[in-house]
C-alpha positions, 0 to 999 in steps of 0.5 A: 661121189661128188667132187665136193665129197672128194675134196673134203677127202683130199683135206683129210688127208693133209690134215693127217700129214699136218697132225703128223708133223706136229707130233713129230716137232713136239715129241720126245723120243722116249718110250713112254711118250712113244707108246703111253704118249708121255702119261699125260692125257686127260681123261677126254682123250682117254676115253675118246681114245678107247673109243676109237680102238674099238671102232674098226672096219669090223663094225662098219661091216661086220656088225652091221652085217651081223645086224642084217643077218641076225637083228639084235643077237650081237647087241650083247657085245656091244652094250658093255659100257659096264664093263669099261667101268670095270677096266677103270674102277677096279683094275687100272689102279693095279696096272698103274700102281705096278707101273708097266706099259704091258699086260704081259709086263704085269703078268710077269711082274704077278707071275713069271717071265714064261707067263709073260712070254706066252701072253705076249706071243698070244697077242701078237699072233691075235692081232697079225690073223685076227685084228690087222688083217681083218679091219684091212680086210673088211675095210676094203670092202667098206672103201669099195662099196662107198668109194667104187675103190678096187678092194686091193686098192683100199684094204693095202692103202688104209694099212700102209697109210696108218702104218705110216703115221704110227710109225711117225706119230706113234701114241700121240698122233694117235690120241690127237685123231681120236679127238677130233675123229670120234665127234664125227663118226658118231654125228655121222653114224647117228645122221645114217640112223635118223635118215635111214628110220625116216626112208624106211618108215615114209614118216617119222621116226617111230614109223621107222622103228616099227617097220623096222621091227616088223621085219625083223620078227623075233630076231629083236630080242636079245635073248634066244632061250627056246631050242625052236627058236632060230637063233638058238643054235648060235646064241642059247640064252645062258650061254651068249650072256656069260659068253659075252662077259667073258668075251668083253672082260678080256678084250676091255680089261686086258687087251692090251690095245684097250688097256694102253689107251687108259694107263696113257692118263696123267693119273687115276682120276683122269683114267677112270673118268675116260673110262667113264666116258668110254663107257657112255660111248660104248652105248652108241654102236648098237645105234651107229651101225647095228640098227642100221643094218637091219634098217638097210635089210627092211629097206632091200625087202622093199626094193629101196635098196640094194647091196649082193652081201649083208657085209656091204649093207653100211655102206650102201646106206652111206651112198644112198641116203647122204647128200653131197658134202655131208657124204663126204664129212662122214666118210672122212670121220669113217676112214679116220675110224678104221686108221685109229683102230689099225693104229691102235693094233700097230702101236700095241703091237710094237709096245708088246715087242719092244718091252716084252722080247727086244728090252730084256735082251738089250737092257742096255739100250737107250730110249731113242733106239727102243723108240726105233725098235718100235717104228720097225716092229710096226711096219714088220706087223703092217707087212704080215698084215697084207701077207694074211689079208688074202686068206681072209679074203678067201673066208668070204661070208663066214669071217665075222662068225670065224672071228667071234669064234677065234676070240672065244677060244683065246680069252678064256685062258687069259680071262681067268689068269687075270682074274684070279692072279689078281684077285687070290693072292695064293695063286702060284706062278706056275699057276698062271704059267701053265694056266694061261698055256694049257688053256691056249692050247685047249681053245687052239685044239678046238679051233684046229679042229674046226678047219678040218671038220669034214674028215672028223666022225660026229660021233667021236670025241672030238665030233662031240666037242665040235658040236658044243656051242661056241659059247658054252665051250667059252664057259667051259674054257674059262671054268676049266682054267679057273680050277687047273689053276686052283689045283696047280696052286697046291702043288706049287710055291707060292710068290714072295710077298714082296713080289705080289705088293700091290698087284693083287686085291689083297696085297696093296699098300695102305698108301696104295689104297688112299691114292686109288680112293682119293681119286674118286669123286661124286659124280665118278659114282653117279656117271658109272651108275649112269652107264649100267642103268642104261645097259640094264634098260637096254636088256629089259626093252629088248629081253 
Protein backbone atom coordinates (compact mmCIF):
# COMPACT_ATOMS: atom_id res chain seq x y z
CA UNK A 1 0.00 0.00 0.00
CA UNK A 2 1.24 3.34 -1.19
CA UNK A 3 0.91 6.37 0.83
CA UNK A 4 -1.50 7.74 -1.60
CA UNK A 5 -3.64 4.50 -1.19
CA UNK A 6 -3.64 5.10 2.62
CA UNK A 7 -4.83 8.72 2.21
CA UNK A 8 -7.52 7.92 -0.14
CA UNK A 9 -8.58 5.70 3.07
CA UNK A 10 -8.10 8.28 5.62
CA UNK A 11 -10.73 10.39 3.57
CA UNK A 12 -13.01 7.66 3.50
CA UNK A 13 -13.28 7.62 6.65
CA UNK A 14 -14.04 11.17 7.16
CA UNK A 15 -16.42 11.14 4.75
CA UNK A 16 -18.39 8.28 6.82
CA UNK A 17 -18.09 10.68 9.97
CA UNK A 18 -19.28 13.35 7.43
CA UNK A 19 -22.54 11.14 6.16
CA UNK A 20 -23.13 10.41 9.69
CA UNK A 21 -23.35 13.85 10.82
CA UNK A 22 -25.76 14.76 8.02
CA UNK A 23 -28.13 11.98 9.12
CA UNK A 24 -28.20 12.86 12.29
CA UNK A 25 -28.80 16.70 11.63
CA UNK A 26 -31.61 16.07 9.31
CA UNK A 27 -33.45 13.13 10.64
CA UNK A 28 -36.57 12.39 12.61
CA UNK A 29 -36.46 10.49 15.50
CA UNK A 30 -39.11 8.12 14.55
CA UNK A 31 -39.29 4.28 13.64
CA UNK A 32 -40.06 4.54 10.44
CA UNK A 33 -37.53 6.79 9.36
CA UNK A 34 -35.13 4.95 11.60
CA UNK A 35 -35.43 1.76 10.30
CA UNK A 36 -37.54 2.22 6.67
CA UNK A 37 -35.85 5.57 6.35
CA UNK A 38 -39.10 7.66 6.17
CA UNK A 39 -40.60 5.47 3.36
CA UNK A 40 -39.16 7.94 1.02
CA UNK A 41 -36.30 6.59 -1.39
CA UNK A 42 -36.64 6.57 -4.89
CA UNK A 43 -36.10 3.53 -6.72
CA UNK A 44 -32.14 4.08 -7.19
CA UNK A 45 -31.57 3.91 -3.79
CA UNK A 46 -33.68 0.88 -3.48
CA UNK A 47 -32.27 -1.12 -5.80
CA UNK A 48 -28.55 0.26 -4.88
CA UNK A 49 -29.51 -0.49 -1.64
CA UNK A 50 -30.36 -4.23 -1.92
CA UNK A 51 -27.46 -4.48 -3.98
CA UNK A 52 -25.18 -3.58 -1.20
CA UNK A 53 -27.10 -5.92 1.21
CA UNK A 54 -26.02 -8.65 -0.65
CA UNK A 55 -22.42 -7.84 -1.25
CA UNK A 56 -20.64 -9.06 1.83
CA UNK A 57 -16.95 -10.10 2.90
CA UNK A 58 -18.86 -13.19 1.75
CA UNK A 59 -18.33 -12.66 -1.77
CA UNK A 60 -15.20 -10.94 -1.88
CA UNK A 61 -13.74 -14.27 -0.12
CA UNK A 62 -15.99 -16.86 -0.17
CA UNK A 63 -17.24 -16.86 -3.90
CA UNK A 64 -14.33 -15.93 -5.23
CA UNK A 65 -12.90 -19.03 -3.18
CA UNK A 66 -15.54 -20.90 -4.26
CA UNK A 67 -14.76 -19.90 -7.52
CA UNK A 68 -11.24 -20.92 -7.36
CA UNK A 69 -11.89 -24.07 -5.99
CA UNK A 70 -14.99 -25.28 -8.07
CA UNK A 71 -15.19 -22.94 -11.39
CA UNK A 72 -18.77 -21.83 -12.09
CA UNK A 73 -20.71 -24.35 -9.78
CA UNK A 74 -21.87 -21.40 -7.27
CA UNK A 75 -23.02 -19.14 -10.40
CA UNK A 76 -26.51 -20.37 -9.60
CA UNK A 77 -26.61 -18.49 -6.75
CA UNK A 78 -25.60 -15.46 -7.88
CA UNK A 79 -27.37 -15.22 -11.19
CA UNK A 80 -30.80 -14.42 -9.92
CA UNK A 81 -31.87 -11.08 -10.88
CA UNK A 82 -35.08 -13.09 -11.84
CA UNK A 83 -35.90 -13.66 -8.70
CA UNK A 84 -35.66 -10.12 -7.47
CA UNK A 85 -38.22 -9.37 -9.99
CA UNK A 86 -40.33 -11.84 -8.09
CA UNK A 87 -39.62 -9.86 -4.62
CA UNK A 88 -40.92 -6.51 -6.66
CA UNK A 89 -43.77 -7.63 -9.20
CA UNK A 90 -45.35 -10.18 -6.81
CA UNK A 91 -44.78 -9.75 -3.33
CA UNK A 92 -43.89 -6.44 -2.31
CA UNK A 93 -47.57 -5.16 -3.28
CA UNK A 94 -48.57 -7.69 -0.06
CA UNK A 95 -46.11 -6.32 2.15
CA UNK A 96 -47.00 -2.62 1.44
CA UNK A 97 -50.42 -2.81 1.22
CA UNK A 98 -50.19 -4.84 4.87
CA UNK A 99 -48.12 -1.84 5.87
CA UNK A 100 -45.25 -3.73 8.27
CA UNK A 101 -42.00 -3.03 8.75
CA UNK A 102 -41.19 -6.97 9.38
CA UNK A 103 -41.47 -10.13 7.56
CA UNK A 104 -42.43 -11.59 11.12
CA UNK A 105 -45.13 -8.66 11.27
CA UNK A 106 -46.79 -10.06 7.96
CA UNK A 107 -46.44 -13.59 9.31
CA UNK A 108 -48.30 -12.55 12.29
CA UNK A 109 -50.91 -10.31 10.67
CA UNK A 110 -51.53 -13.61 7.86
CA UNK A 111 -51.13 -16.04 10.72
CA UNK A 112 -50.64 -15.51 14.29
CA UNK A 113 -48.48 -14.20 16.83
CA UNK A 114 -46.52 -17.86 17.74
CA UNK A 115 -45.60 -17.90 13.84
CA UNK A 116 -44.52 -14.46 13.91
CA UNK A 117 -42.21 -15.17 17.08
CA UNK A 118 -40.80 -18.05 15.61
CA UNK A 119 -39.50 -16.26 12.51
CA UNK A 120 -38.26 -13.45 14.33
CA UNK A 121 -36.16 -15.58 16.86
CA UNK A 122 -35.06 -17.84 13.60
CA UNK A 123 -33.81 -14.51 12.04
CA UNK A 124 -31.95 -13.22 14.78
CA UNK A 125 -30.29 -16.28 15.75
CA UNK A 126 -29.32 -16.68 11.55
CA UNK A 127 -27.91 -13.37 11.52
CA UNK A 128 -25.70 -13.11 15.32
CA UNK A 129 -24.06 -17.13 13.79
CA UNK A 130 -24.28 -17.08 10.14
CA UNK A 131 -24.51 -13.16 8.80
CA UNK A 132 -22.68 -11.23 11.26
CA UNK A 133 -19.97 -12.98 12.47
CA UNK A 134 -19.14 -14.19 9.09
CA UNK A 135 -18.68 -11.03 7.05
CA UNK A 136 -16.59 -9.96 10.17
CA UNK A 137 -14.93 -12.82 9.87
CA UNK A 138 -14.34 -13.36 6.20
CA UNK A 139 -13.73 -9.59 6.13
CA UNK A 140 -10.82 -9.92 8.24
CA UNK A 141 -9.15 -11.79 6.08
CA UNK A 142 -10.03 -9.97 3.10
CA UNK A 143 -8.44 -6.76 5.21
CA UNK A 144 -5.43 -8.90 6.13
CA UNK A 145 -4.55 -10.04 2.78
CA UNK A 146 -4.83 -6.24 1.26
CA UNK A 147 -3.96 -4.12 4.00
CA UNK A 148 -1.33 -6.55 5.97
CA UNK A 149 -3.81 -5.91 9.03
CA UNK A 150 -3.51 -8.26 12.12
CA UNK A 151 -7.26 -10.49 11.39
CA UNK A 152 -8.34 -9.23 14.73
CA UNK A 153 -7.57 -5.89 13.91
CA UNK A 154 -9.69 -5.93 11.06
CA UNK A 155 -12.60 -8.41 11.64
CA UNK A 156 -13.24 -6.17 15.27
CA UNK A 157 -12.61 -2.85 13.50
CA UNK A 158 -15.02 -3.31 10.54
CA UNK A 159 -18.01 -4.47 13.30
CA UNK A 160 -17.53 -2.01 15.85
CA UNK A 161 -17.23 0.82 13.09
CA UNK A 162 -20.49 -0.04 11.17
CA UNK A 163 -21.99 -0.59 14.53
CA UNK A 164 -21.12 2.80 15.26
CA UNK A 165 -22.58 4.29 12.19
CA UNK A 166 -25.74 2.38 12.17
CA UNK A 167 -26.55 3.01 15.58
CA UNK A 168 -26.28 6.91 14.58
CA UNK A 169 -27.22 6.71 11.06
CA UNK A 170 -29.67 4.15 11.30
CA UNK A 171 -31.49 3.31 7.54
CA UNK A 172 -30.76 6.72 6.13
CA UNK A 173 -27.08 6.49 6.59
CA UNK A 174 -27.44 3.32 5.21
CA UNK A 175 -29.07 4.07 1.90
CA UNK A 176 -26.74 7.24 1.34
CA UNK A 177 -23.70 4.75 1.39
CA UNK A 178 -25.06 2.52 -0.97
CA UNK A 179 -25.50 5.23 -3.29
CA UNK A 180 -22.24 6.33 -3.43
CA UNK A 181 -20.43 2.68 -2.60
CA UNK A 182 -22.01 0.63 -5.42
CA UNK A 183 -20.76 2.63 -8.51
CA UNK A 184 -17.33 1.95 -6.98
CA UNK A 185 -17.23 -1.39 -6.26
CA UNK A 186 -18.69 -2.47 -9.38
CA UNK A 187 -15.88 -0.27 -11.76
CA UNK A 188 -13.33 -1.48 -9.33
CA UNK A 189 -14.39 -5.26 -9.19
CA UNK A 190 -14.83 -4.94 -13.23
CA UNK A 191 -11.32 -3.29 -13.59
CA UNK A 192 -9.75 -6.61 -11.12
CA UNK A 193 -11.57 -8.54 -14.08
CA UNK A 194 -10.43 -6.99 -17.33
CA UNK A 195 -6.68 -6.75 -15.73
CA UNK A 196 -6.74 -10.10 -14.48
CA UNK A 197 -8.30 -11.81 -18.29
CA UNK A 198 -5.24 -9.37 -19.92
CA UNK A 199 -2.28 -10.80 -17.07
CA UNK A 200 -3.45 -14.36 -17.45
CA UNK A 201 -4.00 -14.47 -20.87
CA UNK A 202 -0.67 -12.29 -22.20
CA UNK A 203 -2.98 -10.64 -24.75
CA UNK A 204 -6.41 -9.73 -24.90
CA UNK A 205 -9.30 -10.44 -23.39
CA UNK A 206 -10.51 -13.69 -25.16
CA UNK A 207 -6.80 -14.86 -24.63
CA UNK A 208 -7.63 -14.58 -21.15
CA UNK A 209 -11.03 -16.05 -21.21
CA UNK A 210 -9.79 -18.95 -22.93
CA UNK A 211 -6.81 -19.70 -20.84
CA UNK A 212 -9.29 -19.25 -18.19
CA UNK A 213 -11.03 -22.05 -19.43
CA UNK A 214 -8.48 -24.05 -20.17
CA UNK A 215 -7.87 -24.42 -16.57
CA UNK A 216 -10.62 -24.89 -15.12
CA UNK A 217 -11.60 -28.04 -17.63
CA UNK A 218 -15.23 -29.21 -16.86
CA UNK A 219 -15.64 -27.30 -13.69
CA UNK A 220 -17.15 -24.32 -16.35
CA UNK A 221 -20.53 -25.92 -16.83
CA UNK A 222 -23.01 -24.94 -14.37
CA UNK A 223 -24.77 -28.25 -14.54
CA UNK A 224 -23.01 -31.54 -13.07
CA UNK A 225 -25.76 -34.23 -13.99
CA UNK A 226 -23.45 -37.09 -14.57
CA UNK A 227 -22.62 -39.19 -11.05
CA UNK A 228 -18.62 -39.46 -12.49
CA UNK A 229 -18.39 -36.09 -12.75
CA UNK A 230 -16.48 -34.59 -9.83
CA UNK A 231 -18.63 -32.16 -8.65
CA UNK A 232 -21.68 -34.20 -8.68
CA UNK A 233 -21.52 -35.20 -5.28
CA UNK A 234 -21.93 -31.32 -3.94
CA UNK A 235 -24.19 -30.15 -7.10
CA UNK A 236 -26.50 -32.95 -8.95
CA UNK A 237 -28.12 -31.43 -11.46
CA UNK A 238 -31.84 -31.37 -10.64
CA UNK A 239 -30.84 -30.89 -7.17
CA UNK A 240 -28.50 -27.23 -7.44
CA UNK A 241 -31.20 -25.83 -9.86
CA UNK A 242 -34.41 -26.18 -7.64
CA UNK A 243 -32.10 -26.09 -4.43
CA UNK A 244 -30.88 -22.60 -5.44
CA UNK A 245 -34.47 -21.39 -6.06
CA UNK A 246 -35.43 -22.37 -2.86
CA UNK A 247 -32.42 -20.94 -1.58
CA UNK A 248 -32.83 -17.49 -3.37
CA UNK A 249 -36.80 -17.09 -2.85
CA UNK A 250 -36.10 -17.08 0.87
CA UNK A 251 -33.14 -14.87 0.99
CA UNK A 252 -34.76 -12.01 -1.71
CA UNK A 253 -38.33 -12.39 -1.31
CA UNK A 254 -38.26 -12.88 2.51
CA UNK A 255 -35.13 -12.00 4.27
CA UNK A 256 -35.79 -9.35 6.11
CA UNK A 257 -32.36 -7.35 5.54
CA UNK A 258 -33.36 -7.65 1.64
CA UNK A 259 -37.03 -6.96 1.95
CA UNK A 260 -36.60 -3.94 4.21
CA UNK A 261 -34.56 -2.41 1.62
CA UNK A 262 -37.46 -2.51 -1.06
CA UNK A 263 -40.56 -1.50 1.17
CA UNK A 264 -38.21 1.91 2.26
CA UNK A 265 -39.64 3.01 -1.41
CA UNK A 266 -41.87 6.06 -1.13
CA UNK A 267 -44.57 3.76 -3.20
CA UNK A 268 -44.88 0.64 -5.43
CA UNK A 269 -43.83 2.24 -8.59
CA UNK A 270 -40.37 3.22 -6.90
CA UNK A 271 -39.99 -0.18 -5.25
CA UNK A 272 -40.49 -2.39 -8.39
CA UNK A 273 -38.10 -0.18 -10.36
CA UNK A 274 -35.25 -0.74 -7.43
CA UNK A 275 -36.09 -3.93 -7.88
CA UNK A 276 -35.57 -3.94 -11.39
CA UNK A 277 -32.52 -2.23 -11.06
CA UNK A 278 -31.39 -4.84 -8.43
CA UNK A 279 -32.06 -7.45 -10.64
CA UNK A 280 -29.75 -5.88 -13.50
CA UNK A 281 -26.85 -5.67 -10.64
CA UNK A 282 -27.46 -8.84 -9.23
CA UNK A 283 -25.87 -9.97 -12.80
CA UNK A 284 -22.69 -8.63 -12.15
CA UNK A 285 -21.06 -10.90 -8.90
CA UNK A 286 -20.67 -13.84 -11.08
CA UNK A 287 -18.04 -11.34 -13.13
CA UNK A 288 -17.04 -9.10 -9.87
CA UNK A 289 -15.71 -11.92 -8.04
CA UNK A 290 -16.33 -15.51 -9.30
CA UNK A 291 -14.65 -15.16 -12.49
CA UNK A 292 -11.86 -13.59 -10.63
CA UNK A 293 -11.04 -16.20 -8.48
CA UNK A 294 -10.73 -18.73 -11.31
CA UNK A 295 -8.66 -15.98 -13.06
CA UNK A 296 -6.51 -15.89 -9.98
CA UNK A 297 -6.32 -20.00 -9.72
CA UNK A 298 -4.85 -20.04 -13.50
CA UNK A 299 -2.60 -17.49 -12.59
CA UNK A 300 -1.04 -19.40 -9.13
CA UNK A 301 -1.01 -22.70 -11.72
CA UNK A 302 1.39 -20.22 -13.84
CA UNK A 303 3.52 -19.06 -10.82
CA UNK A 304 2.10 -15.32 -11.20
CA UNK A 305 0.54 -15.33 -8.31
CA UNK A 306 0.49 -16.60 -4.78
CA UNK A 307 -1.81 -16.93 -2.13
CA UNK A 308 -1.83 -20.16 0.82
CA UNK A 309 -5.94 -20.21 0.63
CA UNK A 310 -8.53 -20.25 -1.98
CA UNK A 311 -10.24 -17.44 0.74
CA UNK A 312 -7.27 -15.21 0.17
CA UNK A 313 -7.45 -15.44 -3.82
CA UNK A 314 -9.58 -11.77 -4.41
CA UNK A 315 -7.39 -10.10 -2.38
CA UNK A 316 -4.35 -11.27 -3.93
CA UNK A 317 -5.52 -10.24 -7.25
CA UNK A 318 -6.52 -6.75 -5.38
CA UNK A 319 -2.63 -6.28 -4.36
CA UNK A 320 -1.03 -7.44 -7.24
CA UNK A 321 -2.61 -6.16 -10.38
CA UNK A 322 -4.01 -2.32 -9.28
CA UNK A 323 -1.73 0.60 -9.66
CA UNK A 324 -1.06 3.12 -6.85
CA UNK A 325 -4.42 5.16 -6.43
CA UNK A 326 -6.75 3.30 -8.17
CA UNK A 327 -5.81 0.45 -5.41
CA UNK A 328 -6.63 2.49 -2.82
CA UNK A 329 -10.17 3.95 -4.83
CA UNK A 330 -11.43 0.00 -4.98
CA UNK A 331 -10.28 -0.79 -1.69
CA UNK A 332 -12.33 2.13 -0.14
CA UNK A 333 -15.82 1.09 -2.38
CA UNK A 334 -14.64 -2.63 -0.75
CA UNK A 335 -14.56 -2.02 2.74
CA UNK A 336 -17.85 0.36 2.18
CA UNK A 337 -19.11 -3.15 0.56
CA UNK A 338 -18.57 -5.06 3.63
CA UNK A 339 -20.03 -1.69 6.28
CA UNK A 340 -23.11 -1.69 3.96
CA UNK A 341 -23.93 -5.35 4.25
CA UNK A 342 -23.00 -5.73 8.10
CA UNK A 343 -25.24 -2.53 8.62
CA UNK A 344 -27.71 -3.81 6.50
CA UNK A 345 -27.80 -7.12 9.18
CA UNK A 346 -27.31 -4.59 12.31
CA UNK A 347 -30.37 -2.41 11.52
CA UNK A 348 -32.52 -5.39 10.59
CA UNK A 349 -31.46 -7.09 13.28
CA UNK A 350 -32.72 -4.07 15.53
CA UNK A 351 -36.03 -3.63 13.50
CA UNK A 352 -36.78 -7.24 14.28
CA UNK A 353 -36.34 -6.80 18.14
CA UNK A 354 -37.87 -3.62 18.38
CA UNK A 355 -41.40 -4.11 16.40
CA UNK A 356 -41.60 -7.70 16.93
CA UNK A 357 -40.26 -8.43 21.02
CA UNK A 358 -39.88 -4.95 22.54
CA UNK A 359 -43.27 -3.18 20.88
CA UNK A 360 -45.81 -5.31 21.99
CA UNK A 361 -44.91 -5.59 25.42
CA UNK A 362 -44.59 -1.68 25.69
CA UNK A 363 -47.40 -0.26 23.23
CA UNK A 364 -46.94 2.64 25.17
CA UNK A 365 -43.90 3.69 24.15
CA UNK A 366 -43.07 6.90 22.09
CA UNK A 367 -41.24 6.70 18.89
CA UNK A 368 -38.01 8.27 20.15
CA UNK A 369 -37.74 5.75 22.92
CA UNK A 370 -38.35 2.78 20.07
CA UNK A 371 -35.62 4.59 18.01
CA UNK A 372 -33.39 3.95 21.33
CA UNK A 373 -34.39 0.55 21.93
CA UNK A 374 -33.02 -0.17 18.30
CA UNK A 375 -29.64 1.86 18.75
CA UNK A 376 -29.16 -0.84 21.62
CA UNK A 377 -30.33 -3.83 20.05
CA UNK A 378 -27.44 -3.05 17.35
CA UNK A 379 -24.60 -2.91 19.59
CA UNK A 380 -26.11 -6.18 21.79
CA UNK A 381 -25.85 -7.95 17.84
CA UNK A 382 -22.36 -5.98 17.00
CA UNK A 383 -21.20 -7.41 20.61
CA UNK A 384 -22.69 -11.49 20.17
CA UNK A 385 -20.95 -10.85 16.85
CA UNK A 386 -17.46 -10.68 18.06
CA UNK A 387 -18.21 -13.04 21.00
CA UNK A 388 -19.10 -15.97 17.69
CA UNK A 389 -16.25 -14.58 15.32
CA UNK A 390 -13.58 -17.27 17.05
CA UNK A 391 -15.90 -20.14 16.40
CA UNK A 392 -15.97 -19.40 12.91
CA UNK A 393 -12.62 -18.72 13.04
CA UNK A 394 -11.84 -21.99 14.06
CA UNK A 395 -13.93 -23.53 10.98
CA UNK A 396 -11.02 -22.50 8.82
CA UNK A 397 -11.29 -23.94 4.99
CA UNK A 398 -14.82 -25.39 5.45
CA UNK A 399 -16.93 -22.13 6.30
CA UNK A 400 -18.37 -21.33 3.12
CA UNK A 401 -19.55 -25.01 2.74
CA UNK A 402 -20.88 -24.70 6.31
CA UNK A 403 -22.94 -21.74 5.55
CA UNK A 404 -24.78 -22.80 2.23
CA UNK A 405 -25.33 -25.92 4.20
CA UNK A 406 -26.81 -23.83 7.35
CA UNK A 407 -29.05 -21.54 4.65
CA UNK A 408 -30.21 -24.67 3.05
CA UNK A 409 -31.96 -26.15 6.32
CA UNK A 410 -33.33 -22.78 7.31
CA UNK A 411 -35.12 -21.83 4.29
CA UNK A 412 -37.21 -24.20 3.41
CA UNK A 413 -39.51 -24.18 6.61
CA UNK A 414 -39.68 -20.32 5.72
CA UNK A 415 -40.10 -20.59 1.91
CA UNK A 416 -42.97 -22.61 2.11
CA UNK A 417 -44.92 -20.75 4.71
CA UNK A 418 -44.47 -17.73 2.65
CA UNK A 419 -45.69 -19.19 -0.25
CA UNK A 420 -48.63 -20.92 0.62
CA UNK A 421 -49.86 -18.24 3.11
CA UNK A 422 -49.89 -16.19 0.40
CA UNK A 423 -50.88 -17.83 -2.15
CA UNK A 424 -53.82 -20.30 -0.53
CA UNK A 425 -55.98 -18.39 1.18
CA UNK A 426 -57.34 -22.03 3.05
CA UNK A 427 -54.24 -22.27 5.10
CA UNK A 428 -54.86 -22.06 8.60
CA UNK A 429 -52.88 -20.18 11.33
CA UNK A 430 -51.91 -23.13 13.13
CA UNK A 431 -50.54 -24.12 9.59
CA UNK A 432 -48.19 -21.58 9.39
CA UNK A 433 -47.46 -21.85 13.13
CA UNK A 434 -46.54 -25.43 13.17
CA UNK A 435 -45.19 -25.45 9.56
CA UNK A 436 -42.81 -22.96 9.83
CA UNK A 437 -41.86 -24.75 13.59
CA UNK A 438 -41.74 -28.50 12.83
CA UNK A 439 -39.83 -27.52 9.39
CA UNK A 440 -36.95 -25.82 11.71
CA UNK A 441 -36.73 -28.19 13.99
CA UNK A 442 -36.36 -30.83 11.09
CA UNK A 443 -33.51 -28.66 9.02
CA UNK A 444 -31.90 -28.09 12.83
CA UNK A 445 -32.05 -32.06 13.59
CA UNK A 446 -29.96 -32.67 10.32
CA UNK A 447 -27.56 -29.97 11.03
CA UNK A 448 -27.18 -30.93 14.72
CA UNK A 449 -26.49 -33.98 13.20
CA UNK A 450 -23.76 -33.28 11.00
CA UNK A 451 -21.49 -31.53 13.92
CA UNK A 452 -21.45 -35.03 15.35
CA UNK A 453 -21.18 -37.29 12.42
CA UNK A 454 -18.01 -39.24 13.33
CA UNK A 455 -19.85 -41.00 16.28
CA UNK A 456 -23.32 -41.53 14.14
CA UNK A 457 -23.24 -45.46 12.29
CA UNK A 458 -23.57 -44.89 8.37
CA UNK A 459 -25.98 -47.54 8.09
CA UNK A 460 -28.38 -46.05 10.72
CA UNK A 461 -31.18 -43.84 10.01
CA UNK A 462 -29.58 -40.81 10.48
CA UNK A 463 -26.42 -42.33 8.83
CA UNK A 464 -28.77 -42.48 5.98
CA UNK A 465 -30.22 -38.93 6.12
CA UNK A 466 -26.76 -37.53 6.60
CA UNK A 467 -25.87 -38.98 3.50
CA UNK A 468 -28.67 -37.17 1.13
CA UNK A 469 -27.49 -34.39 -0.79
CA UNK A 470 -27.75 -31.04 1.03
CA UNK A 471 -29.74 -29.84 -1.89
CA UNK A 472 -31.82 -32.86 -2.38
CA UNK A 473 -32.78 -32.55 1.40
CA UNK A 474 -33.50 -28.66 0.77
CA UNK A 475 -36.07 -30.03 -1.71
CA UNK A 476 -37.26 -32.67 0.44
CA UNK A 477 -37.48 -29.95 3.21
CA UNK A 478 -39.49 -27.53 1.35
CA UNK A 479 -42.20 -30.64 0.02
CA UNK A 480 -42.21 -31.85 3.25
CA UNK A 481 -43.64 -28.33 4.89
CA UNK A 482 -45.75 -27.71 1.89
CA UNK A 483 -47.90 -30.91 2.81
CA UNK A 484 -47.55 -30.84 6.98
CA UNK A 485 -49.07 -27.49 6.04
CA UNK A 486 -51.71 -28.82 3.52
CA UNK A 487 -52.78 -31.55 6.01
CA UNK A 488 -52.94 -29.41 9.41
CA UNK A 489 -54.91 -26.90 7.30
CA UNK A 490 -57.96 -29.79 7.49
CA UNK A 491 -57.96 -30.01 10.90
CA UNK A 492 -57.78 -26.36 11.75
CA UNK A 493 -59.87 -23.01 11.77
CA UNK A 494 -59.37 -21.22 9.19
CA UNK A 495 -58.50 -17.27 9.51
CA UNK A 496 -61.18 -14.50 9.42
CA UNK A 497 -61.74 -13.09 6.07
CA UNK A 498 -61.26 -10.01 7.74
CA UNK A 499 -57.83 -10.80 8.78
CA UNK A 500 -56.56 -12.30 5.56
CA UNK A 501 -58.08 -8.91 3.41
CA UNK A 502 -55.44 -8.05 1.15
CA UNK A 503 -52.45 -10.28 2.18
CA UNK A 504 -53.14 -13.20 0.38
CA UNK A 505 -53.37 -13.58 -3.67
CA UNK A 506 -57.03 -13.89 -3.42
CA UNK A 507 -58.03 -11.99 -0.79
CA UNK A 508 -57.10 -8.34 -2.09
CA UNK A 509 -59.32 -5.45 -2.62
CA UNK A 510 -60.49 -4.14 -6.04
CA UNK A 511 -58.89 -0.67 -4.86
CA UNK A 512 -55.88 -2.79 -3.69
CA UNK A 513 -55.37 -4.29 -7.07
CA UNK A 514 -55.92 -1.00 -9.48
CA UNK A 515 -53.25 0.66 -7.00
CA UNK A 516 -50.67 -2.29 -7.69
CA UNK A 517 -51.58 -2.16 -11.65
CA UNK A 518 -51.34 1.57 -11.70
CA UNK A 519 -48.01 1.46 -10.72
CA UNK A 520 -46.71 -0.77 -13.72
CA UNK A 521 -45.29 0.94 -16.88
CA UNK A 522 -43.71 0.01 -20.27
CA UNK A 523 -40.76 -0.32 -19.66
CA UNK A 524 -41.05 -1.96 -15.88
CA UNK A 525 -42.23 -5.03 -18.33
CA UNK A 526 -39.62 -4.64 -20.91
CA UNK A 527 -36.35 -4.00 -18.34
CA UNK A 528 -37.65 -7.32 -16.19
CA UNK A 529 -37.89 -9.02 -19.38
CA UNK A 530 -34.39 -7.84 -19.88
CA UNK A 531 -33.28 -9.22 -16.72
CA UNK A 532 -34.45 -13.04 -17.36
CA UNK A 533 -33.29 -13.06 -21.11
CA UNK A 534 -29.83 -12.49 -19.52
CA UNK A 535 -30.24 -15.50 -16.97
CA UNK A 536 -31.41 -17.78 -19.42
CA UNK A 537 -28.52 -16.87 -21.70
CA UNK A 538 -26.32 -17.20 -19.04
CA UNK A 539 -27.58 -20.96 -18.48
CA UNK A 540 -27.48 -21.79 -22.10
CA UNK A 541 -23.67 -20.23 -22.68
CA UNK A 542 -22.33 -22.40 -19.61
CA UNK A 543 -25.00 -25.36 -19.52
Amino acid sequence: MATLDWIILLLFFLGLVGVALYVLKHKKDNTSDYFLSGRSETWLAVGTAIFAANIGSEHLVGLAGAGAESGMAMAHWEMQGWMILVLGWVFVPFYAHSKVFTMPEFLYKRFNKNTSSTLSIITLISYVLTKVSVTAFTGGIFLQTVLGINFWYGAIGLVLLTGIFTVLGGMKGIMLVSVIQTPILIIGALTILILGLLKVGGGGLLDGWNAVLLHIGENRHLIHANPSDPLYAKFPGIGVIFGAAIIGFWYWCTDQHIVQRALSAKDLNNARKGTILAGFLKILPVFMFLIPGMIAAALKAKGQLMFDTNDQAYGSLVTSLLPMGVKGVVIVGFIAALMTSLAAHFNSSATLFTIDFYKPHHPKATEHRLVWVGRIATITVVFLGLIWIPIMKGLGSVLYEYLQNVQSLIAPAIAAVFLLGVFNRKITPKAGEWGLLIGFLVGMFRLTSMIFRSSIPPDSLMGQMLAINWLFFCLFLFFFTMALMVVISFFTPRAGEEQLQGITYFSQSPDQIAETKASWSYWDIVTSAVVVAVCVLFYIYFW
